[in-house]
Structure formats: structure tokens, C-alpha cells
Backbone as a printed PyTorch tensor [residue, N CA C, xyz], in Angstrom:
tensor([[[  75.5190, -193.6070,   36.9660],
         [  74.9890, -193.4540,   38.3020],
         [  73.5020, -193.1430,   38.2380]],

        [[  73.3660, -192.1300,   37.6930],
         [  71.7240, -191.7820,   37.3820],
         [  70.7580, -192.7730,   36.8150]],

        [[  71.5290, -194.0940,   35.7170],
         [  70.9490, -195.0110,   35.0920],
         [  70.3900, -195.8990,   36.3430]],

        [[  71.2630, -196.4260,   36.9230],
         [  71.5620, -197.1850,   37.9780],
         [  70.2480, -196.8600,   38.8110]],

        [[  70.1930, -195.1870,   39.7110],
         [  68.9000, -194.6070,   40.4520],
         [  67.9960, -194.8030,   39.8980]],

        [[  67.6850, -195.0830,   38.6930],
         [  66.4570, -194.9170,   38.1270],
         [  65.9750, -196.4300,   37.8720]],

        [[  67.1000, -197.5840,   37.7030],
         [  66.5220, -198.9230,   37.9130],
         [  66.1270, -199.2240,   39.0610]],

        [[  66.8470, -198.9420,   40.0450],
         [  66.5980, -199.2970,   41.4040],
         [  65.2340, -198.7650,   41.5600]],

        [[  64.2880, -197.2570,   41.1100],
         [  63.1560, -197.2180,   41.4040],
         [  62.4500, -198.0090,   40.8730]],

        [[  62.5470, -198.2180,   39.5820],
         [  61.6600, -198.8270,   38.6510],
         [  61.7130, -200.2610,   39.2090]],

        [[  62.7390, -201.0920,   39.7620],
         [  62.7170, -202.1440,   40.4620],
         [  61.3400, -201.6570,   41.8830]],

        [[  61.9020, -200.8770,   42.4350],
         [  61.1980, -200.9290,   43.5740],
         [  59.4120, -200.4220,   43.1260]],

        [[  59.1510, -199.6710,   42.5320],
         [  57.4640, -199.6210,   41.7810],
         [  57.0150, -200.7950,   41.2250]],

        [[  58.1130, -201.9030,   40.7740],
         [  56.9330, -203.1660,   40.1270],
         [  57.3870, -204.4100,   41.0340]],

        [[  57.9690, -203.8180,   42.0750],
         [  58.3980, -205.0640,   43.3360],
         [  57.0620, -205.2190,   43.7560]],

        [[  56.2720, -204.5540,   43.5360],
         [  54.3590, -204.5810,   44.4330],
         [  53.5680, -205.5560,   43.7900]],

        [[  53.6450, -206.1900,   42.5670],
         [  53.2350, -207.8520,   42.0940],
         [  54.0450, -209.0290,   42.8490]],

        [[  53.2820, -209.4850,   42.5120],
         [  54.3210, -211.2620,   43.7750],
         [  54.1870, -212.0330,   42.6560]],

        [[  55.6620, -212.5990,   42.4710],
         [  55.3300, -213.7560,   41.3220],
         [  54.5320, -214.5830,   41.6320]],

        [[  54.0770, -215.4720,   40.7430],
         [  53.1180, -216.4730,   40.6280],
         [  51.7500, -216.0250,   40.8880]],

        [[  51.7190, -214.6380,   40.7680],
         [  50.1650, -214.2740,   41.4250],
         [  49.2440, -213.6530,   39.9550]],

        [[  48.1620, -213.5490,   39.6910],
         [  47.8110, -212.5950,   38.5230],
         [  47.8940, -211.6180,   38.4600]],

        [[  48.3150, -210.9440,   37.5390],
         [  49.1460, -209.3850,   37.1470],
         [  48.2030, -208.2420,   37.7180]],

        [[  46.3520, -208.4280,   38.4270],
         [  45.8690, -207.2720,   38.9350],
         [  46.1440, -207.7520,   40.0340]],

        [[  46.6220, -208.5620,   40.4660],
         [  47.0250, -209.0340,   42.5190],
         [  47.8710, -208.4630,   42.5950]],

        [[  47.4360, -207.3010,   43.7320],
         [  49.0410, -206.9790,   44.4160],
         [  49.0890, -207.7220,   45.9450]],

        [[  50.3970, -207.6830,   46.1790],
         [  51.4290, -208.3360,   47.1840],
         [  50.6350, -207.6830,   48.8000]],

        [[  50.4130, -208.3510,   49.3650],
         [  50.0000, -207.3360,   50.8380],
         [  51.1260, -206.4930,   51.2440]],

        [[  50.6030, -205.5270,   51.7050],
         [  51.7300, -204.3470,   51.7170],
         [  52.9190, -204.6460,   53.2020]],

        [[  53.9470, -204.4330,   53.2290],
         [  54.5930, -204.8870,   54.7170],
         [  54.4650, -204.0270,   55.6230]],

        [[  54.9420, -204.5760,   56.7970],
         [  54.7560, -203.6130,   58.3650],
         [  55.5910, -202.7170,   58.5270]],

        [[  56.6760, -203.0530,   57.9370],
         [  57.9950, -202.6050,   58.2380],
         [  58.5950, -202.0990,   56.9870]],

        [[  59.4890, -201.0070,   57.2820],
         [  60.6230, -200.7020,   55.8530],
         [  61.7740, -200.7650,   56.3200]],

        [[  62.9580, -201.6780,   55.8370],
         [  64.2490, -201.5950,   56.2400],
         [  65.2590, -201.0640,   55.5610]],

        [[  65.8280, -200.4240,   56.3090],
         [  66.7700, -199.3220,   55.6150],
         [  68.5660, -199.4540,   55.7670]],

        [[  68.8640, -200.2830,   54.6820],
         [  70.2560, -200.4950,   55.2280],
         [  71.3110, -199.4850,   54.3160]],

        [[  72.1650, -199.6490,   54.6320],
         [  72.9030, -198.5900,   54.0960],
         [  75.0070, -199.5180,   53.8280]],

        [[  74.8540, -199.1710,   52.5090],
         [  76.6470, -199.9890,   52.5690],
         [  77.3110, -199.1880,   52.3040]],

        [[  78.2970, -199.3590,   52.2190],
         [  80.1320, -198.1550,   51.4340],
         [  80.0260, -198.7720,   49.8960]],

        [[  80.2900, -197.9230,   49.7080],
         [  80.4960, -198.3890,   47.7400],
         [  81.9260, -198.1240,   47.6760]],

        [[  82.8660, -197.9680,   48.2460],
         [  84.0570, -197.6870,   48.1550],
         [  84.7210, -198.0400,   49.1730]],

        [[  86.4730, -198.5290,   49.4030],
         [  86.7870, -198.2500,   51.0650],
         [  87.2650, -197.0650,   51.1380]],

        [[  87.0610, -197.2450,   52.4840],
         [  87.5940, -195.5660,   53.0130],
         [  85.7980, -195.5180,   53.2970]],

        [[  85.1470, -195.3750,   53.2280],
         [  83.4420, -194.8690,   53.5160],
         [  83.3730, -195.3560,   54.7650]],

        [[  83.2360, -196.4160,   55.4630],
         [  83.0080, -197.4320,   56.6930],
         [  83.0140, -196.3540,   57.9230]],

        [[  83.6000, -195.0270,   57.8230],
         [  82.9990, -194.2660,   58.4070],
         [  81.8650, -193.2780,   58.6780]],

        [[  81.6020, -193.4680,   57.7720],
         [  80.1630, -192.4890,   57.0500],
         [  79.0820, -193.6340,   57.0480]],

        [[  78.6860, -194.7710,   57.3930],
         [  78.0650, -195.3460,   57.6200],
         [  76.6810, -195.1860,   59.2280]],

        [[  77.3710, -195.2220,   60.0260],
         [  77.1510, -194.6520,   61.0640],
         [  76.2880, -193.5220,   61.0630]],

        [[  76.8610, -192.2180,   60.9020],
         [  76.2770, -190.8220,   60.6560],
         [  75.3920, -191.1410,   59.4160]],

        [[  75.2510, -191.4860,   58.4050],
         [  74.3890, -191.8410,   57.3010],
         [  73.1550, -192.2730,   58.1510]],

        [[  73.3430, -193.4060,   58.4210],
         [  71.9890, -194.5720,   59.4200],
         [  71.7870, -193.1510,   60.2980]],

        [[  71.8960, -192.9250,   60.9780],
         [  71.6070, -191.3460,   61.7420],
         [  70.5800, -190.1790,   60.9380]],

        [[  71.5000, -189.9000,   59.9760],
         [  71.0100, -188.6770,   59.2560],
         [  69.4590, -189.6900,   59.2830]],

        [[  69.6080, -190.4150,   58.2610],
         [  67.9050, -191.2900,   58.0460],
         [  66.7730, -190.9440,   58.6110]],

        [[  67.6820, -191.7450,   59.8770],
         [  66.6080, -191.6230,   61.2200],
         [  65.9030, -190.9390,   61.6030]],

        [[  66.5170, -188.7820,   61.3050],
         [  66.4600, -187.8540,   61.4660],
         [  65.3350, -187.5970,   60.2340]],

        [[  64.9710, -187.7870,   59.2570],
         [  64.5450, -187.6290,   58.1490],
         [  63.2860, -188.2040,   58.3650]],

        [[  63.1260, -189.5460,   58.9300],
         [  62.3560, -190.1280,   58.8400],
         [  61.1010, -188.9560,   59.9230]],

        [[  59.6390, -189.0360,   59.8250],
         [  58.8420, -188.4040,   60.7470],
         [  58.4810, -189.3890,   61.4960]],

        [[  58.4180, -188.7230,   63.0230],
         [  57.8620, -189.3290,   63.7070],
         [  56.9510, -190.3080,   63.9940]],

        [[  55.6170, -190.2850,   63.2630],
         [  54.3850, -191.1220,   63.3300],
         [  54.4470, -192.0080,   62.8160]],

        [[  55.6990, -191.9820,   61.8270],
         [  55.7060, -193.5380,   60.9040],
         [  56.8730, -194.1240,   61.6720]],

        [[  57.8050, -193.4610,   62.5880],
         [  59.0420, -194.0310,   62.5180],
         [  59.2660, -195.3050,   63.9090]],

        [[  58.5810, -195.8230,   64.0170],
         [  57.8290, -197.2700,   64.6720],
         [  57.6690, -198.0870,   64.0430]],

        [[  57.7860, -198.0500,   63.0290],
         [  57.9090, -198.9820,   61.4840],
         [  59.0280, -198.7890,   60.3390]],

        [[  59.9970, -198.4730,   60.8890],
         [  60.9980, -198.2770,   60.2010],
         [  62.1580, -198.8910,   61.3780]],

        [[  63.0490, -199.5610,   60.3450],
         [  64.1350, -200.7950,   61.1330],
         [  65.0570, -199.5500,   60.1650]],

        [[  65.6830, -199.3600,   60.8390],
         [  67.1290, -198.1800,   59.8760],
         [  68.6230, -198.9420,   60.7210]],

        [[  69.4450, -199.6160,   59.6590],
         [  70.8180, -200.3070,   59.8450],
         [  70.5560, -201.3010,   60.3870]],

        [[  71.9840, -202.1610,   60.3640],
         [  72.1950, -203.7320,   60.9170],
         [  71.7930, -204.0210,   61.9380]],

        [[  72.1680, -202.7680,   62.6840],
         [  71.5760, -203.1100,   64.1110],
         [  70.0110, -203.3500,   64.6960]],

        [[  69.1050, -203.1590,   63.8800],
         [  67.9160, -203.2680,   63.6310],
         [  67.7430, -204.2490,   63.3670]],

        [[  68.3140, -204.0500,   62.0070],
         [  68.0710, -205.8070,   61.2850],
         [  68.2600, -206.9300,   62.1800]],

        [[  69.4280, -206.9850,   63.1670],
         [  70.1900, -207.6590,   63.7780],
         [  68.7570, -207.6910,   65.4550]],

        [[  68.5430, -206.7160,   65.4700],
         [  67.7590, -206.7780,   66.7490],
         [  66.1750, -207.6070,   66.7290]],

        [[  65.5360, -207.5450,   65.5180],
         [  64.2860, -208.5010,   64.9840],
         [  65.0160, -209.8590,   64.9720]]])
């Protein structure tokens, strides 16, 4: 599990190059951050909901105009 958290960052820190570009080009930065959230198990599909919530709650105010949090977001762009 911990291996796993720690690829997913290391994925997300060198996601900021764009292929085909030269290795000092970075990617223009996006407008938006989308925040989806799945069950890794069944039985979870309820905790989905309150999860996308908690987020929301987390997130601060001044940025949170740029944040799409769950499907329904996704689904609403």
C-alpha cells in the first residue's frame, strides 16, 4: 500500500514534462484539478459520497473555483 502511495506521487511530480517536448519544457500548468474518488473494494459505494464531501471541506476557499471534486463535476463540464 505505501509502495503503491509513493508511485502514484512520483507519477504525479514527473507528470509536469509533456512527452515529445525537451526535458527543460515544462507542460503549461492546468486550470482545473479533478478529484475523483473510487471503492477499492465492494461494500465501499457508500463512502463515496461522504468522501467527495469530506474533500470539498478540505479544500480552501480561494482555490476552490478550480477544483471539479466527483463525477458529478466531471459529468457537469
Amino acid at each position: 500500500m505505501f509502495v503503491s502511495c509513493l508511485l502514484s506521487v512520483s507519477l504525479a511530480l514527473s507528470a509536469g514534462a509533456a512527452p515529445g517536448m525537451p526535458p527543460d519544457t515544462q507542460a503549461p500548468t492546468p486550470s482545473h484539478t479533478l478529484w475523483l474518488v473510487q471503492a477499492l473494494y465492494p461494500g465501499q459505494d457508500a463512502l463515496l459520497q461522504r468522501t467527495e464531501e469530506g474533500i470539498a471541506a478540505l479544500i480552501p476557499q480561494d482555490v476552490q473555483a478550480e477544483q471539479l471534486i466527483g463525477r458529478g463535476a466531471l459529468a457537469g463540464t
